[in-house]
C-alpha positions in Angstrom: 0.0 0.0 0.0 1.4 3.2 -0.7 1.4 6.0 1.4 0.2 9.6 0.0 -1.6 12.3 1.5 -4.3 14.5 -0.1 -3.1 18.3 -0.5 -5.7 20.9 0.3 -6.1 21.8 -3.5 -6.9 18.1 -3.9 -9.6 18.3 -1.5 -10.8 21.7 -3.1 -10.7 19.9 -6.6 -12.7 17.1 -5.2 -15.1 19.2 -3.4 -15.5 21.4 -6.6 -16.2 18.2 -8.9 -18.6 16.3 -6.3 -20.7 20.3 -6.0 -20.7 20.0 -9.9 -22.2 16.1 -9.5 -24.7 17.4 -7.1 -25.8 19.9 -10.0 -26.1 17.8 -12.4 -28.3 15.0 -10.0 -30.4 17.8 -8.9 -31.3 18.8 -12.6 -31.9 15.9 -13.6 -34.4 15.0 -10.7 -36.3 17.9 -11.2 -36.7 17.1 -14.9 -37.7 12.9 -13.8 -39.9 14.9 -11.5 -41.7 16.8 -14.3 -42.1 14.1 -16.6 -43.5 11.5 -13.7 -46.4 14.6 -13.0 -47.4 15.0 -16.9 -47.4 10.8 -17.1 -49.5 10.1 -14.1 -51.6 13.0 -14.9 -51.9 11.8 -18.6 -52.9 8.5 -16.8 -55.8 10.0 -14.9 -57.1 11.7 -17.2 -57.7 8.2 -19.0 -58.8 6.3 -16.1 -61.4 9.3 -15.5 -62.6 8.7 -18.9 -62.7 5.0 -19.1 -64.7 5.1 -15.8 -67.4 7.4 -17.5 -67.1 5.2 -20.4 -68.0 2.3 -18.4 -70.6 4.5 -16.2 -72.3 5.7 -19.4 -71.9 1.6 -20.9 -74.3 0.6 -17.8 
């Protein structure tokens, strides 16, 4: 195993990176979070009217 030690402007160039990661995660959750609210809605919407369907069928 060899011994090294992290320098400070390693641990800035990490921390720097891993706040960059973070970005990019939370954009990308935002946009899964958009597109799961339009799908489920979408899928409402056509439960609501297959239930009136069936409503109207009877």
């Amino acid at each position: 195993m060899s011994k090294t030690i992290a320098t400070k402007a390693d641990l800035q160039l990490l921390r720097t990176e891993l706040h960059q990661e973070c970005a990019l995660i939370r954009k990308d959750m935002e946009m899964l979070s958009m597109t799961l609210t339009v799908r489920l809605g979408s899928m409402l919407v056509v439960v609501t009217g297959l239930l009136f369907a069936a409503l109207k069928l009877t």
